[in-house]
VMD Tcl script that builds the backbone (N, CA, C; Angstrom):
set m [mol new atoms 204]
animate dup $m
set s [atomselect $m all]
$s set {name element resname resid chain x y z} {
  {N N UNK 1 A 29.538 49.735 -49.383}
  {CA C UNK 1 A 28.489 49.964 -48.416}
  {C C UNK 1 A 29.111 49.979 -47.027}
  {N N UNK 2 A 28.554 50.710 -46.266}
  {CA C UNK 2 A 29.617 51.042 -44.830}
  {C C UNK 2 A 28.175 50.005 -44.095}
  {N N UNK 3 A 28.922 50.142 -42.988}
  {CA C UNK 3 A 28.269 48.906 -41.619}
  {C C UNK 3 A 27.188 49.964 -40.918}
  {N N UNK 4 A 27.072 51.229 -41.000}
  {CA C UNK 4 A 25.799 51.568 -41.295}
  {C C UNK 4 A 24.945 51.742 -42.013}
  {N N UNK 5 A 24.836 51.845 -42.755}
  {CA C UNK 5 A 23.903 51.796 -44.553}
  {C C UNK 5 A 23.645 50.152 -44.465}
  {N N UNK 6 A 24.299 48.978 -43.548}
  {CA C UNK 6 A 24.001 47.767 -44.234}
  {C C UNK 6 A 22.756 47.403 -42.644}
  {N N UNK 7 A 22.808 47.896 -41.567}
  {CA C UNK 7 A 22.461 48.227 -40.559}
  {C C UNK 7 A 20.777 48.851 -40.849}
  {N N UNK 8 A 20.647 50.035 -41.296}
  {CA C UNK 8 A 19.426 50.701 -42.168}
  {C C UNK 8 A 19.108 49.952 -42.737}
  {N N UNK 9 A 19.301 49.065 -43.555}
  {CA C UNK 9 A 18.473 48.471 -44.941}
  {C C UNK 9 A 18.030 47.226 -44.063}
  {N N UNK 10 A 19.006 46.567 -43.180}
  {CA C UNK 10 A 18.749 45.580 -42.506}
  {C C UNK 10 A 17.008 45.945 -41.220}
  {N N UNK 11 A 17.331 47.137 -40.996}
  {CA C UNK 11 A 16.181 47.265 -40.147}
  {C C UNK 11 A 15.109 47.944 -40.913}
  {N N UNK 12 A 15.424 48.404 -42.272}
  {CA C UNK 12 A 14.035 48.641 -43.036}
  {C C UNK 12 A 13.420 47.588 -43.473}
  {N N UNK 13 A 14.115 46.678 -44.130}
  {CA C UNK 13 A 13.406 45.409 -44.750}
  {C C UNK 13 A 12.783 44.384 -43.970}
  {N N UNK 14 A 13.693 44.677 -42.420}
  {CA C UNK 14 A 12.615 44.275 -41.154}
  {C C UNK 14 A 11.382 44.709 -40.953}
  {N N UNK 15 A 11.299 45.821 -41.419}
  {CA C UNK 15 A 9.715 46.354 -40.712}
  {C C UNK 15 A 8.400 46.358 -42.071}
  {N N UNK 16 A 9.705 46.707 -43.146}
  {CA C UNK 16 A 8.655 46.338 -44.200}
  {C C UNK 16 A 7.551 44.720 -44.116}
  {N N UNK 17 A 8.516 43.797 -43.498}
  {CA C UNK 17 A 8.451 42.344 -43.843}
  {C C UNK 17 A 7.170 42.221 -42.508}
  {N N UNK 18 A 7.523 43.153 -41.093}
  {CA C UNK 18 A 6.337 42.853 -40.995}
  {C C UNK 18 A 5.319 43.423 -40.718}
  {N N UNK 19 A 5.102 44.711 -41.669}
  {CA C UNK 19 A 4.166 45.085 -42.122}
  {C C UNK 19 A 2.981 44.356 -42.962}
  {N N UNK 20 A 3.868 43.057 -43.802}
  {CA C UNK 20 A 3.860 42.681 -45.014}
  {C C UNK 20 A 2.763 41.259 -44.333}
  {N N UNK 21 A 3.260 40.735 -42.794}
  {CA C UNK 21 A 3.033 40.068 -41.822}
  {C C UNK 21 A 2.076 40.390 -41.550}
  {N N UNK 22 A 0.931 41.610 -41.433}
  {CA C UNK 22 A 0.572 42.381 -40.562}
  {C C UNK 22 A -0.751 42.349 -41.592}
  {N N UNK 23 A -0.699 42.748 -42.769}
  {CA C UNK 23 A -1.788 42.671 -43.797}
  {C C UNK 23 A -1.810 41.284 -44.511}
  {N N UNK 24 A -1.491 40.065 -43.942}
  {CA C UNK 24 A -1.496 38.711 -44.258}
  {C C UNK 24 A -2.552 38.320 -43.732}
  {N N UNK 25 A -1.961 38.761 -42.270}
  {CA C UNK 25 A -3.313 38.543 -40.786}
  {C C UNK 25 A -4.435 39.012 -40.996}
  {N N UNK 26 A -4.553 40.312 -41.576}
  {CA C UNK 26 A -5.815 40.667 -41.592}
  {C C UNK 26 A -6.593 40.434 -43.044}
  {N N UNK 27 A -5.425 40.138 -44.158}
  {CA C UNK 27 A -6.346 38.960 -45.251}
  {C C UNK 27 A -6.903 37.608 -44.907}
  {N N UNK 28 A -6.317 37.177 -43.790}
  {CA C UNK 28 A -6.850 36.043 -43.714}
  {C C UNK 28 A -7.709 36.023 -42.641}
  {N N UNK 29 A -7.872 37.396 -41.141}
  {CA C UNK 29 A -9.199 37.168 -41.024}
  {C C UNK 29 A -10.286 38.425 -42.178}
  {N N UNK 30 A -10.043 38.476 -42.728}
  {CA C UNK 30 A -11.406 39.091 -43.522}
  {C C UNK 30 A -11.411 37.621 -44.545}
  {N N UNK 31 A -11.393 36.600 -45.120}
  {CA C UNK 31 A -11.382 35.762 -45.913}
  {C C UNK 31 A -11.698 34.791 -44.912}
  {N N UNK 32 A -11.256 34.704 -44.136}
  {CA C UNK 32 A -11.409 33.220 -43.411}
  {C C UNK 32 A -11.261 32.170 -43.514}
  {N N UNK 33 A -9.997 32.425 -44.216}
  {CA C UNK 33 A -9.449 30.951 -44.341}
  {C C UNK 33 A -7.700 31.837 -45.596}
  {N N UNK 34 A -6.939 30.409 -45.794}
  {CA C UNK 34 A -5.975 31.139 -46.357}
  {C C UNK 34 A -5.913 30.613 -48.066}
  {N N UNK 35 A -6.448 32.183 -48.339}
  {CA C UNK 35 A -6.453 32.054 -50.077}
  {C C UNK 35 A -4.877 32.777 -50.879}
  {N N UNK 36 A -5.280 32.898 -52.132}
  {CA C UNK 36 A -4.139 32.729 -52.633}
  {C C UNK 36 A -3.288 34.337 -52.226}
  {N N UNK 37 A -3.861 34.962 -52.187}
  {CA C UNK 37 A -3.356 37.008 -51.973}
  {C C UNK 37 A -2.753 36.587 -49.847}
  {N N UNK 38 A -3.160 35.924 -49.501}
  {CA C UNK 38 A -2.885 35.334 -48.029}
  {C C UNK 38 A -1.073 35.050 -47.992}
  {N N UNK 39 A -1.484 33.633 -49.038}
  {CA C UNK 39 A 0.077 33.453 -49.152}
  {C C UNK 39 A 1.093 33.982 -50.103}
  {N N UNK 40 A 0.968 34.871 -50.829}
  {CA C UNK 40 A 1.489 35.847 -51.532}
  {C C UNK 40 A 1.949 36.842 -50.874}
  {N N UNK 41 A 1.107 37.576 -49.121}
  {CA C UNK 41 A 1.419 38.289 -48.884}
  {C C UNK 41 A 2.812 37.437 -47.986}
  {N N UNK 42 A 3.037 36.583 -47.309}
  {CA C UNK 42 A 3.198 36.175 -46.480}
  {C C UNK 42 A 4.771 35.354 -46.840}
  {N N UNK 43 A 4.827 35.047 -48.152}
  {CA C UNK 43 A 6.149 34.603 -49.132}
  {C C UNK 43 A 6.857 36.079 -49.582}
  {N N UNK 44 A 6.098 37.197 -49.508}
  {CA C UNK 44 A 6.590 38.495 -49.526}
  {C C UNK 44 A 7.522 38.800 -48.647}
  {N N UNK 45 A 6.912 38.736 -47.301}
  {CA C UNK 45 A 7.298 38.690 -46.294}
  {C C UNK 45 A 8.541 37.546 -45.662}
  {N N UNK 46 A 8.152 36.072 -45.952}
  {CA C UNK 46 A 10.031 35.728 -45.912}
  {C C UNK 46 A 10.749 36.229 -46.849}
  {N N UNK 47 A 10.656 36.477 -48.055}
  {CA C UNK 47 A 11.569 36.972 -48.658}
  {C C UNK 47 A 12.563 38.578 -47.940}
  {N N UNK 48 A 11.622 39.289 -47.223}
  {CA C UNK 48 A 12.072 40.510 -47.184}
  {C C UNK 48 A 12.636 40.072 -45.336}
  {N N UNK 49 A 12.179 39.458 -44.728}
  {CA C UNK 49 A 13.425 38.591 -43.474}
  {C C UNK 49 A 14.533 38.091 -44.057}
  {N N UNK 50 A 14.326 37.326 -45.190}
  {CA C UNK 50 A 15.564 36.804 -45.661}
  {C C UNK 50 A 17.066 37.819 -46.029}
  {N N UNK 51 A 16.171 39.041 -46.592}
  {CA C UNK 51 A 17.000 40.125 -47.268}
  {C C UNK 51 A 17.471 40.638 -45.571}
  {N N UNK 52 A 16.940 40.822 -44.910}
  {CA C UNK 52 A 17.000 41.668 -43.684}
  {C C UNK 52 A 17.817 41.240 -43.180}
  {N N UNK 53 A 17.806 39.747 -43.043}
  {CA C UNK 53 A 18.749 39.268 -42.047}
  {C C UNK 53 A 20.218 39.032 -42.727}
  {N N UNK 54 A 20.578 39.152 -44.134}
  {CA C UNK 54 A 21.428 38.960 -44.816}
  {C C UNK 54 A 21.971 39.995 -44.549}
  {N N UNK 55 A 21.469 41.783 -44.541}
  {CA C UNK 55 A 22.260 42.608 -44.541}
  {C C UNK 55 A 22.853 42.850 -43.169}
  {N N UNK 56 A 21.913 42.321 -41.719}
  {CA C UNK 56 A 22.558 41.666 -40.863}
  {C C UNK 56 A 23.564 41.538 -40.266}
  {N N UNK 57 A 23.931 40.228 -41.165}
  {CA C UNK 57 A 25.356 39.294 -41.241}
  {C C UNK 57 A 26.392 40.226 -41.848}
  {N N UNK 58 A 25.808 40.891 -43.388}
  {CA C UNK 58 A 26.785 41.681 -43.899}
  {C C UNK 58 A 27.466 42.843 -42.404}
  {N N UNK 59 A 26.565 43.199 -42.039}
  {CA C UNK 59 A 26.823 44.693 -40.999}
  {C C UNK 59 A 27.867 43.705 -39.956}
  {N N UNK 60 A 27.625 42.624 -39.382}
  {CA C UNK 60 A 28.275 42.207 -38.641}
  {C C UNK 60 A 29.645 41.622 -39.361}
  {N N UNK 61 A 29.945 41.202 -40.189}
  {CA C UNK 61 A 30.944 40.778 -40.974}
  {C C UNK 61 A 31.759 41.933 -41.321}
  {N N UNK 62 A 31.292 43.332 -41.678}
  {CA C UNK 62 A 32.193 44.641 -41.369}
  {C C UNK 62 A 32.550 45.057 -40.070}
  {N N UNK 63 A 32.086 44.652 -39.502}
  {CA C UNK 63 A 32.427 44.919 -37.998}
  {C C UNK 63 A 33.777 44.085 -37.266}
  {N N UNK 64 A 33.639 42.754 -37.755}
  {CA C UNK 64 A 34.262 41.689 -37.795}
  {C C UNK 64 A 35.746 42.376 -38.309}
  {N N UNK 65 A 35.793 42.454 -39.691}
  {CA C UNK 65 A 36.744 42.515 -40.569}
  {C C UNK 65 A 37.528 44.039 -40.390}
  {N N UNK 66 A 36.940 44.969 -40.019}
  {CA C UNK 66 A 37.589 46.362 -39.186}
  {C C UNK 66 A 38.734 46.084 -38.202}
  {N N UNK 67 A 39.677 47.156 -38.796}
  {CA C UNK 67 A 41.170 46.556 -38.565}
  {C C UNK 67 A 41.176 47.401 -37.446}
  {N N UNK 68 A 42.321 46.806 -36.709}
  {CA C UNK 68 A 42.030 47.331 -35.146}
  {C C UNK 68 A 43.391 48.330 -34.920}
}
mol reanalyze $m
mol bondsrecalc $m
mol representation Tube
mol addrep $m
């Protein structure tokens, strides 16, 4: 994987996550209060920061390791 391709995935799984953020908010104001599809959406959502920020580190760690 090159340090752009890890760069892309890193800023897709960003926006997915808060998209993912985005229809949490508005399950929980149409419910009014936080039910179970609330925090489902919302454990979706760290998971896909978690991925995001991993590929991140990866992009910066090729950057790092690029011989000069």
């Amino acid at each position: 994987m090159t340090r752009r391709a890890a760069k892309f995935y890193g800023y897709l799984y960003f926006f997915i996550a808060t998209i993912f953020v985005l229809f949490a908010i508005q399950q929980n104001n149409r419910t009014e209060g936080w039910d179970f599809f609330t925090i489902l959406l919302m454990a979706v959502a760290a998971i896909d920061y978690m991925i995001s920020f991993r590929y991140f580190g990866k992009a910066k760690t090729m950057k790092e390791d690029k011989p000069k």
